[in-house]
N, C-alpha and C positions, 0 to 999 in steps of 0.2 A: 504494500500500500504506500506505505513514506518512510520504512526507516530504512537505512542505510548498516548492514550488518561487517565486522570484520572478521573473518574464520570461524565463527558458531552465532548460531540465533542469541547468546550470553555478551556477547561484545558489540554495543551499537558505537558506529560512528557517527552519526546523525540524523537528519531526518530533509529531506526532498517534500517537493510540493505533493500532494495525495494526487493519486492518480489510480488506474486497474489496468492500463498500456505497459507494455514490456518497455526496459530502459537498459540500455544498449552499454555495454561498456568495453573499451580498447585500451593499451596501454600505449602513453605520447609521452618522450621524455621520462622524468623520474615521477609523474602522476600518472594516476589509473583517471580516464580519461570517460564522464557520464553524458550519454545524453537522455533524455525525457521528452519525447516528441510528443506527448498528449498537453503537455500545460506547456511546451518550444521553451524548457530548458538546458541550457547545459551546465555539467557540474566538476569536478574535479578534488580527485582524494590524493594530496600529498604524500612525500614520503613519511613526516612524522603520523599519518593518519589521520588527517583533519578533513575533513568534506567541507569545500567551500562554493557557490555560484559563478560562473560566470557571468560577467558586467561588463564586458569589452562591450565597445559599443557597436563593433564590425561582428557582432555577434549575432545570426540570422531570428528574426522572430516569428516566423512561420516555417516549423519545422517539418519534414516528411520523418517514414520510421529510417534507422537502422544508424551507422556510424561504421567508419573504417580510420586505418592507420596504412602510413606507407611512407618510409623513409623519413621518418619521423617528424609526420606531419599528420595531424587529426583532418579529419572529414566528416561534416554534415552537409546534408541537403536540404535544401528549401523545397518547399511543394510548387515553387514553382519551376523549380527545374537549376535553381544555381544550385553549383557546388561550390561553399566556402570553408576554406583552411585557416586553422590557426597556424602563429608563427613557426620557424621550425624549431622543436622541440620542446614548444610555451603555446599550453592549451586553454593560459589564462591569457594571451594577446591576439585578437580576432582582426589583423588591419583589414578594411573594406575595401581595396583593390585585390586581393588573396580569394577571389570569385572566377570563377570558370561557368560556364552553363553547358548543360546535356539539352540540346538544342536540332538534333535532326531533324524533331519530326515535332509536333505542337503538341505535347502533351504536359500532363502533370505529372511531378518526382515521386515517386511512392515510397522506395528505398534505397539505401546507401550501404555498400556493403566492400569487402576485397575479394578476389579471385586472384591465387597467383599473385602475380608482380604490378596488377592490375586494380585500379580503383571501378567499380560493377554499377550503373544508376539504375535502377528497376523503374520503369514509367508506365502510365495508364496505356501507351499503347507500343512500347519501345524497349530495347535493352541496349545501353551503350557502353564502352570500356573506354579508361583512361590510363596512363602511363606517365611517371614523371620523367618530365624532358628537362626537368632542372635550370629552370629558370628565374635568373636571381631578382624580379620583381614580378607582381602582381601570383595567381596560383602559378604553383611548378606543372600542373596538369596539361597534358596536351592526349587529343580524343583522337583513336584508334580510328584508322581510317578503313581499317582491313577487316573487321570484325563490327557486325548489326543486325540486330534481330527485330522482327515487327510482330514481335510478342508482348505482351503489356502483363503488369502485374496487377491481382484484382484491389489488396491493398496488404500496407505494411505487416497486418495482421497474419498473413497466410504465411512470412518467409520465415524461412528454418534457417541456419548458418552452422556450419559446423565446418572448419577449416575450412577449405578450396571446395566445399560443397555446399549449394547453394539450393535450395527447395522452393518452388510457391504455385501457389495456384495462377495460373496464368488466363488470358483472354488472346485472342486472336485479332486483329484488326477492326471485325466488324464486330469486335464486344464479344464472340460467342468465347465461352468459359472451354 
């Protein structure tokens, strides 16, 4: 619901806004790295074990589900399709040029996830890959030109993640499930 646990249901670290949506967590840096797509926050448990908010102001507020890591850079999506990075290896500094968009096709972002070496955006009617090209301003992200699927996710809710395995229920172009 809202609290935040460290190695047994006996030790809390804190407490997150209430919600009953899955909250997604990666490790970025020396913090384990939360997001909270149902109330679009993100959060961050230091190494002394403190849970604190993120407040960057480059910090998206319309969140889609999931979260990824990649070269030690965090990843959320917006629902509408940007993907913004915090700095590298500081999940507390969000600059607002650190945005890339999953843009092929007009749809909305569902989820955010990694495959591989790969950053993965699951959208209402799309599936797109991104790869860092390493680029010393604005996101490192540059989108796979070689790899595109016109499968869409039905939403955040259906995806499974478990290493380089990726599950959901999906729709077809013309919506059909």
């Amino acid at each position: 619901n809202d609290t935040v646990y460290n190695n047994s249901y006996g030790l809390t670290e804190g407490k997150i806004t209430s919600g009953i949506n899955k909250v997604y967590m990666v490790p970025v840096g020396d913090k384990l790295f939360l997001v909270d797509e149902e109330n679009n926050e993100g959060w961050y448990i230091n190494s002394l074990g403190v849970l604190t908010k993120i407040v960057s102001a480059g910090f998206p507020t319309s969140l889609a589900g999931g979260i990824a890591s990649l070269d030690g850079y965090g990843f959320v999506l917006a629902d509408n399709g940007d993907i913004h990075n915090c700095n590298l290896e500081d999940v507390t500094a969000w600059d607002a040029t650190n945005v890339t968009t999953a843009e092929r096709d007009v749809d909305k972002g569902i989820f955010i996830t990694r495959h591989h070496d790969t950053i993965v955006v699951l959208s209402t009617k799309s599936i797109e890959f991104f790869y860092d090209a390493g680029y010393d301003t604005g996101s490192p992200l540059q989108r796979r030109q070689d790899v595109f699927y016109n499968i869409g996710c039905v939403s955040a809710q259906t995806v499974w993640t478990a290493g380089d395995i990726i599950i959901f229920v999906g729709n077809d172009y013309r919506g059909g499930i």
